[in-house]
N, CA, C and O atoms as a GROMACS GRO file, in nm:
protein
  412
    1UNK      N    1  -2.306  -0.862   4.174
    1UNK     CA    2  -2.229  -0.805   4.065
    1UNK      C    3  -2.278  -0.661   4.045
    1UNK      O    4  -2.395  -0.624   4.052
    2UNK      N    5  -2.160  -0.579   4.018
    2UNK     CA    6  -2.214  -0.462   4.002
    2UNK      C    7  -2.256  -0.377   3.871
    2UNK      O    8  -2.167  -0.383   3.786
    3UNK      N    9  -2.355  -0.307   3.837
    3UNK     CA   10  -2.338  -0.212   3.731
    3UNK      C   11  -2.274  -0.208   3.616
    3UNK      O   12  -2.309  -0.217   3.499
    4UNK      N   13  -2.166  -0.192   3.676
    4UNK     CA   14  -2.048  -0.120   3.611
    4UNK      C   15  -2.005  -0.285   3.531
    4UNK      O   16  -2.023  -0.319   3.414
    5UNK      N   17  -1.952  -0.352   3.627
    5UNK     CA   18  -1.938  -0.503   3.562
    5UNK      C   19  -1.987  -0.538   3.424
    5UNK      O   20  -1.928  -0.542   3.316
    6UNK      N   21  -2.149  -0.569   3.470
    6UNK     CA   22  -2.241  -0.606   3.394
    6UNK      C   23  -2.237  -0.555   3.283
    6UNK      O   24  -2.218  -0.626   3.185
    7UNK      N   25  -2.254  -0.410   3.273
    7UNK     CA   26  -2.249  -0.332   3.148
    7UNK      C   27  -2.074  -0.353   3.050
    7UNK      O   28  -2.058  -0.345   2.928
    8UNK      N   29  -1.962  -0.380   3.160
    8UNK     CA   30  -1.858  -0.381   3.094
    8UNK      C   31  -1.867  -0.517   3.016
    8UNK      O   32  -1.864  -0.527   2.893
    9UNK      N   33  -1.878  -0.612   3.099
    9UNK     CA   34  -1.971  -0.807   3.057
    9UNK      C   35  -2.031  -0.753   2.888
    9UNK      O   36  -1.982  -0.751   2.775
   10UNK      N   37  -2.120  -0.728   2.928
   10UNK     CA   38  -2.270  -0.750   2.832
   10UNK      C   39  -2.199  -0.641   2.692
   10UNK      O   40  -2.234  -0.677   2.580
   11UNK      N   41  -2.128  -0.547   2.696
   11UNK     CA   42  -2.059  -0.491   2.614
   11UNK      C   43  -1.919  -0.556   2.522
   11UNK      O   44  -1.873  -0.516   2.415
   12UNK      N   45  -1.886  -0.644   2.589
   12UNK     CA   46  -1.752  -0.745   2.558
   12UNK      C   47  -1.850  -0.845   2.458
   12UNK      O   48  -1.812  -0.868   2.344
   13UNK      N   49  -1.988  -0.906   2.514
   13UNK     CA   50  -2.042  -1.028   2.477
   13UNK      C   51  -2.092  -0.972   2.336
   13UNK      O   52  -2.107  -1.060   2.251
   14UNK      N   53  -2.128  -0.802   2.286
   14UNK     CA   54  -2.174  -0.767   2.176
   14UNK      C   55  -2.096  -0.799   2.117
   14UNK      O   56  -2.107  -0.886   2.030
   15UNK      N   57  -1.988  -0.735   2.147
   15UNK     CA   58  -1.809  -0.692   2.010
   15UNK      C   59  -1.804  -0.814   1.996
   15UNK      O   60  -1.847  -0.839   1.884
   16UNK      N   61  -1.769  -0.917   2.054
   16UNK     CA   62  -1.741  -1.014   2.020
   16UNK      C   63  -1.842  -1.110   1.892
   16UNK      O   64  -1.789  -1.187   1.812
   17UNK      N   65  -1.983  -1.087   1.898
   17UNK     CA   66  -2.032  -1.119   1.819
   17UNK      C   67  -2.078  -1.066   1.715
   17UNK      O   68  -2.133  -1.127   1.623
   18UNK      N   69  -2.059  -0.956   1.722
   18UNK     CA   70  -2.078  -0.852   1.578
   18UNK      C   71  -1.891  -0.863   1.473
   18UNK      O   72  -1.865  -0.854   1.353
   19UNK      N   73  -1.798  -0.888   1.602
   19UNK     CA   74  -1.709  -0.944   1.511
   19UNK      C   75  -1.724  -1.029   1.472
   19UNK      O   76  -1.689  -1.027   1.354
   20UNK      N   77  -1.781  -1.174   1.522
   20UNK     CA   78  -1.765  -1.308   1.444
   20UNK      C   79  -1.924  -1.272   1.329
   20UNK      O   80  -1.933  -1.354   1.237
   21UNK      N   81  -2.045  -1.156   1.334
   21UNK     CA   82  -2.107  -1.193   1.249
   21UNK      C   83  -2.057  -1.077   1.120
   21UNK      O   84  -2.130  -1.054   1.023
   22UNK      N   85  -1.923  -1.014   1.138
   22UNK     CA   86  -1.926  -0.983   1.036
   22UNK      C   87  -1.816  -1.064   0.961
   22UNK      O   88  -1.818  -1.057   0.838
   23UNK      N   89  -1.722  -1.140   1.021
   23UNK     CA   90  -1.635  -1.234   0.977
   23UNK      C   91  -1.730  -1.329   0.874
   23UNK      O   92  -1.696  -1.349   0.758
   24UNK      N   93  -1.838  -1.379   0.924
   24UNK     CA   94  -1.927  -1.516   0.883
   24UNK      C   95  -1.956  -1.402   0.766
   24UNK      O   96  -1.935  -1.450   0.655
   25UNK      N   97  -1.990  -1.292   0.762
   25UNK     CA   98  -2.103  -1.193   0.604
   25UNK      C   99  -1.986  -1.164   0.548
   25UNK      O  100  -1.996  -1.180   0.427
   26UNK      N  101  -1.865  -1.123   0.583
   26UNK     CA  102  -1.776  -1.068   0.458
   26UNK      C  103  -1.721  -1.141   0.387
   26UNK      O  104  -1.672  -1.253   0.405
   27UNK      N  105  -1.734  -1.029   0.241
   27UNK     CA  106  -1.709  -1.131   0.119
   27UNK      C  107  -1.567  -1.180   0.160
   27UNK      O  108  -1.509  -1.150   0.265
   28UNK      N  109  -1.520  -1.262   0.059
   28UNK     CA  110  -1.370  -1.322   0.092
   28UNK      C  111  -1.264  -1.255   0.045
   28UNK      O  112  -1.293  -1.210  -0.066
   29UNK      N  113  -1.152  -1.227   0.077
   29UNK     CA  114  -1.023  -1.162  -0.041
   29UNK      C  115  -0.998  -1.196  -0.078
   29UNK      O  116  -0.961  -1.305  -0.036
   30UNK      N  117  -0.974  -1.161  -0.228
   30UNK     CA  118  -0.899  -1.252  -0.347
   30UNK      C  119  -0.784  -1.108  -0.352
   30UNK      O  120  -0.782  -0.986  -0.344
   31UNK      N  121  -0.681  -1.245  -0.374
   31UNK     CA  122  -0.603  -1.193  -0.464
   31UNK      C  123  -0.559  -1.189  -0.605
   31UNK      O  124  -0.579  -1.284  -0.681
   32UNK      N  125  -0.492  -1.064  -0.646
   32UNK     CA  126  -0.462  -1.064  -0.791
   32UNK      C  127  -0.412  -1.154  -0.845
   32UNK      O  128  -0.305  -1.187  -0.794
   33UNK      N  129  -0.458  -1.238  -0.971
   33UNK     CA  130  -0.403  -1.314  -1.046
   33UNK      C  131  -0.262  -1.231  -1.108
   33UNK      O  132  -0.261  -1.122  -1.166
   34UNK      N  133  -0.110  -1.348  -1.067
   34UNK     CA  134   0.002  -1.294  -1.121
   34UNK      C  135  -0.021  -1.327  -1.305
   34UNK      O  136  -0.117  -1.385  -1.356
   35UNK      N  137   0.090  -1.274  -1.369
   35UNK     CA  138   0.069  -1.269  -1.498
   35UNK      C  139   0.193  -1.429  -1.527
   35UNK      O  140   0.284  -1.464  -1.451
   36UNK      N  141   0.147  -1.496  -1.667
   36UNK     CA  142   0.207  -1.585  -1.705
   36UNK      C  143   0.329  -1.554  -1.740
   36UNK      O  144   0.390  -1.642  -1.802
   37UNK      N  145   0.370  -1.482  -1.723
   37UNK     CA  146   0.532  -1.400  -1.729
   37UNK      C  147   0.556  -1.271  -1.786
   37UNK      O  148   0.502  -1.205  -1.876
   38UNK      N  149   0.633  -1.256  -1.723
   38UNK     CA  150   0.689  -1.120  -1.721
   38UNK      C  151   0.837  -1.083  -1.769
   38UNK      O  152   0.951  -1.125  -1.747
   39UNK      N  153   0.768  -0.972  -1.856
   39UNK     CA  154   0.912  -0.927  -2.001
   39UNK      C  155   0.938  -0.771  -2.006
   39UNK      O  156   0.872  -0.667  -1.997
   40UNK      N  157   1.054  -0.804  -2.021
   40UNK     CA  158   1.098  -0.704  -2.083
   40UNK      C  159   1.002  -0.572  -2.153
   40UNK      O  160   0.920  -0.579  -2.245
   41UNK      N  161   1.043  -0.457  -2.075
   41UNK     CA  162   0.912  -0.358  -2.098
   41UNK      C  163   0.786  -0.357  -1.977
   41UNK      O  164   0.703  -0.267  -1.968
   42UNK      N  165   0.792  -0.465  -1.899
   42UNK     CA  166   0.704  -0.440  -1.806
   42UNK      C  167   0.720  -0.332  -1.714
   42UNK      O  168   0.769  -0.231  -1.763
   43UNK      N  169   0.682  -0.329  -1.567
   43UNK     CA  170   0.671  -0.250  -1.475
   43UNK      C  171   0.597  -0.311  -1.376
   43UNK      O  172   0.511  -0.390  -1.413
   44UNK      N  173   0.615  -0.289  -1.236
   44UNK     CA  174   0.571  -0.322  -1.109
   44UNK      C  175   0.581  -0.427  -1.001
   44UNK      O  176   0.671  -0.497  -1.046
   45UNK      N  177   0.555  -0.466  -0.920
   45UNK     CA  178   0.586  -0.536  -0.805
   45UNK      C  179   0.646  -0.666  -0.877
   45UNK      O  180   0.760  -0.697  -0.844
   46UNK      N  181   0.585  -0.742  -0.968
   46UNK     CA  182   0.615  -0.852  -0.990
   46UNK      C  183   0.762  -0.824  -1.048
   46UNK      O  184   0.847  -0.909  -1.019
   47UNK      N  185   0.799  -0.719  -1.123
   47UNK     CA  186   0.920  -0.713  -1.165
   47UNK      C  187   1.015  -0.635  -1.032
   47UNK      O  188   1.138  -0.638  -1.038
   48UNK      N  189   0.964  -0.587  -0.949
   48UNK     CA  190   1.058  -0.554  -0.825
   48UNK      C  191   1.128  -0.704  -0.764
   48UNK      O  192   1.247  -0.719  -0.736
   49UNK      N  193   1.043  -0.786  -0.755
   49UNK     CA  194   1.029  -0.904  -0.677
   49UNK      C  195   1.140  -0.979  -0.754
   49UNK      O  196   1.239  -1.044  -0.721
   50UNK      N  197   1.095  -0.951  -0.843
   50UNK     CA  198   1.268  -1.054  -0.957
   50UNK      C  199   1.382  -0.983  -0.961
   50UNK      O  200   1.484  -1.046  -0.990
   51UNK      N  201   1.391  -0.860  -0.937
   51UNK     CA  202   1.485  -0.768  -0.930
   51UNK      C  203   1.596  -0.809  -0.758
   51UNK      O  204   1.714  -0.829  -0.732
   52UNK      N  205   1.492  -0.803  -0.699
   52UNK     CA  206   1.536  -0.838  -0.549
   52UNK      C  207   1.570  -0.939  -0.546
   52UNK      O  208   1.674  -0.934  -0.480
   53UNK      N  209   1.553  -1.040  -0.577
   53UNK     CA  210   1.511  -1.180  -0.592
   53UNK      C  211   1.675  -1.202  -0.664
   53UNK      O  212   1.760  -1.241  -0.585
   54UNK      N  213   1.705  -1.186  -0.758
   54UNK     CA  214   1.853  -1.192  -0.811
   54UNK      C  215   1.965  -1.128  -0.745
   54UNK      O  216   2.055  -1.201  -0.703
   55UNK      N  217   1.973  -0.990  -0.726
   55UNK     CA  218   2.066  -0.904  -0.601
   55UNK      C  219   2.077  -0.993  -0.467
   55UNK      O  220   2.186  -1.030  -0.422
   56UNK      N  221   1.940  -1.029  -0.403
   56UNK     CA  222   1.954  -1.156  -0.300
   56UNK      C  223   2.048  -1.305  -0.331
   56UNK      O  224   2.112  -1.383  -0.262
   57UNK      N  225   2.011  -1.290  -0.484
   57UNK     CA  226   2.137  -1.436  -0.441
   57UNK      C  227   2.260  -1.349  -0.495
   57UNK      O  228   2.354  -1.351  -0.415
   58UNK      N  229   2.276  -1.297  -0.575
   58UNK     CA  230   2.408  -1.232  -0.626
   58UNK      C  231   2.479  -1.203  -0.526
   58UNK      O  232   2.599  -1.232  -0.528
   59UNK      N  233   2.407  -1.121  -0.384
   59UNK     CA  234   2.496  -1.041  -0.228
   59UNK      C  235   2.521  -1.156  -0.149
   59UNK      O  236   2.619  -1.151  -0.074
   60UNK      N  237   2.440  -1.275  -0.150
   60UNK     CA  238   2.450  -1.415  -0.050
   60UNK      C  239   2.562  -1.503  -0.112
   60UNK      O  240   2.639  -1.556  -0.032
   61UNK      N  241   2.584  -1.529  -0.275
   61UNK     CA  242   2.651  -1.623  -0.256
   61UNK      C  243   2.761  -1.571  -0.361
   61UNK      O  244   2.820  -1.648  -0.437
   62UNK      N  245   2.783  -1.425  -0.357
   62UNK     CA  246   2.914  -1.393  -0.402
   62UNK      C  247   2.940  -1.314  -0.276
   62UNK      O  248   3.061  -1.296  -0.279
   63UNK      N  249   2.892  -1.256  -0.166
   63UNK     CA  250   2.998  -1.180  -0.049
   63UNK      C  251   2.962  -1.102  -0.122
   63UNK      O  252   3.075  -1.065  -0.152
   64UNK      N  253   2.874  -1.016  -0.203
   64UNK     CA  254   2.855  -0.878  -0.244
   64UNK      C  255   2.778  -0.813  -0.120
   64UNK      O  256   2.712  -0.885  -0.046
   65UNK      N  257   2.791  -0.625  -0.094
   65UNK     CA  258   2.700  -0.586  -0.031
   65UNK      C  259   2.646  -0.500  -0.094
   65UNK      O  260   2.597  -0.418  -0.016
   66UNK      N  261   2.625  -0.469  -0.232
   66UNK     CA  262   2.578  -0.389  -0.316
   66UNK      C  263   2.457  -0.510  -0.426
   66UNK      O  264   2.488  -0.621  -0.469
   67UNK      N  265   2.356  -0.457  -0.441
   67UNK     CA  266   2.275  -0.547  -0.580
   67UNK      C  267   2.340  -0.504  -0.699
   67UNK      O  268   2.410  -0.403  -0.696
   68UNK      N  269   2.325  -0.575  -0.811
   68UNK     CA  270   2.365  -0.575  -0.936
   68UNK      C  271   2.299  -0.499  -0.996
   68UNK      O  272   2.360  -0.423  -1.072
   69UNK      N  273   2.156  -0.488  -0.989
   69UNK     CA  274   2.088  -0.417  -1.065
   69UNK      C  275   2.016  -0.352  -0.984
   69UNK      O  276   2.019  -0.373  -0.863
   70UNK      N  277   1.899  -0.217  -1.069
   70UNK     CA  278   1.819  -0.119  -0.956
   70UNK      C  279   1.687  -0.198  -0.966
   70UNK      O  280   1.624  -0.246  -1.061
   71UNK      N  281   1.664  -0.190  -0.798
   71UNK     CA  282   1.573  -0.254  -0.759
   71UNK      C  283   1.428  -0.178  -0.801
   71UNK      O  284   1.329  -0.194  -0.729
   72UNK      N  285   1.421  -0.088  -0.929
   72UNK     CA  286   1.322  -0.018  -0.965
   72UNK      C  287   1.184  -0.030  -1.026
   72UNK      O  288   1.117   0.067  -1.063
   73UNK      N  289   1.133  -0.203  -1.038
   73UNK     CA  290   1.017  -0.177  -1.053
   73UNK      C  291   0.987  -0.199  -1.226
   73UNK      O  292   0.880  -0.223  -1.282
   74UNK      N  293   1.130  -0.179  -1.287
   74UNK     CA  294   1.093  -0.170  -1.434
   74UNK      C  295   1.191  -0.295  -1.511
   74UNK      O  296   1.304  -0.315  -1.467
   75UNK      N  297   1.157  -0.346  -1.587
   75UNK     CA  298   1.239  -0.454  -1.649
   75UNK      C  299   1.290  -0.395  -1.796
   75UNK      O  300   1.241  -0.413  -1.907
   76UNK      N  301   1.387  -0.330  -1.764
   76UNK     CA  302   1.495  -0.316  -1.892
   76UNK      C  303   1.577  -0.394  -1.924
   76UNK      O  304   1.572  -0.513  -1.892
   77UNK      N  305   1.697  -0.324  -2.013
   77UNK     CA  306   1.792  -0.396  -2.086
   77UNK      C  307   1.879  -0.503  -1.961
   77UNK      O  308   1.887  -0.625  -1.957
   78UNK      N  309   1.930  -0.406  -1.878
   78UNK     CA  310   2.021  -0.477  -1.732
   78UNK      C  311   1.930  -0.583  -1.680
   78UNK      O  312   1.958  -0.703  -1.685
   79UNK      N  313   1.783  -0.518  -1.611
   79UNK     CA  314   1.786  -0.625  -1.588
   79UNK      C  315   1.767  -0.761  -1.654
   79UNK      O  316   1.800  -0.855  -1.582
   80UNK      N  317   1.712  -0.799  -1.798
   80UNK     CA  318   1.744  -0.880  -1.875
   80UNK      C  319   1.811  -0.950  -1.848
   80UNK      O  320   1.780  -1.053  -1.789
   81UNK      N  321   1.995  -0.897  -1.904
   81UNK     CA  322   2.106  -0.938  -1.874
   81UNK      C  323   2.115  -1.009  -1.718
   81UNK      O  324   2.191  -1.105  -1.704
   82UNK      N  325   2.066  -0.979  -1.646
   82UNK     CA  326   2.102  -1.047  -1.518
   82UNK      C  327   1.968  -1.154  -1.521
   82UNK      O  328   1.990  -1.270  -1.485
   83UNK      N  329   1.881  -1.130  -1.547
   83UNK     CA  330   1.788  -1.272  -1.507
   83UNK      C  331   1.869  -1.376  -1.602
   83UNK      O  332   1.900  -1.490  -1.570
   84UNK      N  333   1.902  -1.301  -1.746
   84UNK     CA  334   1.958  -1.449  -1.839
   84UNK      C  335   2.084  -1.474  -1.767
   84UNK      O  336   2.105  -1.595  -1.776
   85UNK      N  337   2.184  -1.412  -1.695
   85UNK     CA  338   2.278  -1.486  -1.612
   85UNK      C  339   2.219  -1.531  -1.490
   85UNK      O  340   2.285  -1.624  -1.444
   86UNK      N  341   2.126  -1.503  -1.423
   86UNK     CA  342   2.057  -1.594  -1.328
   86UNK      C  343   2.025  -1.705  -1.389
   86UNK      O  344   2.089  -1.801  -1.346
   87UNK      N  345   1.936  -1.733  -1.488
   87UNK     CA  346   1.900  -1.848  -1.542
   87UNK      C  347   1.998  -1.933  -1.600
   87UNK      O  348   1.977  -2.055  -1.607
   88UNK      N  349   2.108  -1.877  -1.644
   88UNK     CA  350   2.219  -1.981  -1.679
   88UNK      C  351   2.287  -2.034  -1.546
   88UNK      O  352   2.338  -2.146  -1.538
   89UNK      N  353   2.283  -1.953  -1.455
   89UNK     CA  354   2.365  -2.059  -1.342
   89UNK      C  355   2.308  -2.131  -1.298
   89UNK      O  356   2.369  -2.199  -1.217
   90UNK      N  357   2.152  -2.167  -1.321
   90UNK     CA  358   2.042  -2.254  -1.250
   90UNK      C  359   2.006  -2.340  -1.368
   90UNK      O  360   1.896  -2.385  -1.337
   91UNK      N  361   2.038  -2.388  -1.486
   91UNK     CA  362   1.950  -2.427  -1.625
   91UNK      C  363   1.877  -2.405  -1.664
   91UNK      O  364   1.795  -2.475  -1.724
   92UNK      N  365   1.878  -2.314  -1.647
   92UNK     CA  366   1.685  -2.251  -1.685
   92UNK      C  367   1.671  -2.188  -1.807
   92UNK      O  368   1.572  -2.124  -1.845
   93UNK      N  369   1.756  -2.204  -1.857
   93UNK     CA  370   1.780  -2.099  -2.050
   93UNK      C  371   1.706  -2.217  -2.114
   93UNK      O  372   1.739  -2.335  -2.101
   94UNK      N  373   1.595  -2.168  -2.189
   94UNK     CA  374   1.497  -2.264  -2.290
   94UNK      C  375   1.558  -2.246  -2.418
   94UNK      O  376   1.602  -2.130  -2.420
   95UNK      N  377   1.580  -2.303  -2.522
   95UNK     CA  378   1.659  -2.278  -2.653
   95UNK      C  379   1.575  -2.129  -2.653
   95UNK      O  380   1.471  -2.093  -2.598
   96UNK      N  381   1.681  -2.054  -2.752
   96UNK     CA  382   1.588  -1.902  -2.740
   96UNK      C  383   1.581  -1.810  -2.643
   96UNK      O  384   1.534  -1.696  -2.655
   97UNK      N  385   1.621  -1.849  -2.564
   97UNK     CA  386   1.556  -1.767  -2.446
   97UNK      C  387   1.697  -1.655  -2.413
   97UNK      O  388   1.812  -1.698  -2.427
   98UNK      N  389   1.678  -1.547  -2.380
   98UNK     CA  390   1.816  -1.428  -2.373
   98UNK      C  391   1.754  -1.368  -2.245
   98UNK      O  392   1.802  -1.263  -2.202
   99UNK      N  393   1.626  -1.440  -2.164
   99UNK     CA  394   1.660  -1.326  -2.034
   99UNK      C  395   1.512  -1.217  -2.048
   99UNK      O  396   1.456  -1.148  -1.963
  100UNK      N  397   1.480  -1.240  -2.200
  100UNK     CA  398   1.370  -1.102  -2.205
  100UNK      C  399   1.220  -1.125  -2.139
  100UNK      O  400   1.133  -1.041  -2.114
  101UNK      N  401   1.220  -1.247  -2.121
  101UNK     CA  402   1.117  -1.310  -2.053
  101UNK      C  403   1.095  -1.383  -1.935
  101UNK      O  404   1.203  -1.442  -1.926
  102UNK      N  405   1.026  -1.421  -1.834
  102UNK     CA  406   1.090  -1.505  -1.719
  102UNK      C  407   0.896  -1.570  -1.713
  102UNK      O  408   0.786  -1.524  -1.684
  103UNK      N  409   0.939  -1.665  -1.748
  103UNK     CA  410   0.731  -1.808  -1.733
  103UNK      C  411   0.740  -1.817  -1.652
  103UNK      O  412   0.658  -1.883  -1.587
   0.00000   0.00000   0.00000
């Protein structure tokens, strides 16, 4: 065996175990705890995600190719109005409930 081999060998056999010993030492990832719901006045991914999340069924099961509402991140008045008509076509309206909140 030559040199060149060996050194390419014995260089493969490090990486490989400095990857598995830093796999075995690193801490673990957590992820962010989501919030117990999200209202009206919020902001961010979790409210993008419901935003999308309604336009997706609104474009699938009406033949729309436009969303209903802007997929922006912020939970206003509209989108309100559309989660509480999402939630009425599914039963999901709790006495009280208009949409400003989603548990």
């Amino acid at each position: 065996m030559n040199l060149t081999r060996l050194t390419t060998r014995a260089g493969l056999v490090a990486g490989t175990a400095a990857l598995g010993l830093g796999a075995l030492f690193a801490p673990a990832a957590g992820a962010a705890t989501p919030p117990d719901s999200i209202s009206k006045g919020d902001s961010g991914h979790g409210v993008w995600c419901v935003q999308h999340a309604v336009n997706n069924y609104y474009k699938t099961y009406y033949g729309r190719h436009s969303g209903v509402i802007a997929e922006d991140g912020q939970f206003g008045t509209s989108t309100a109005d559309w989660v509480a008509w999402y939630q009425g076509r599914h039963g999901l309206n709790r006495p009280g409930s208009n949409g400003d909140s989603i548990s």
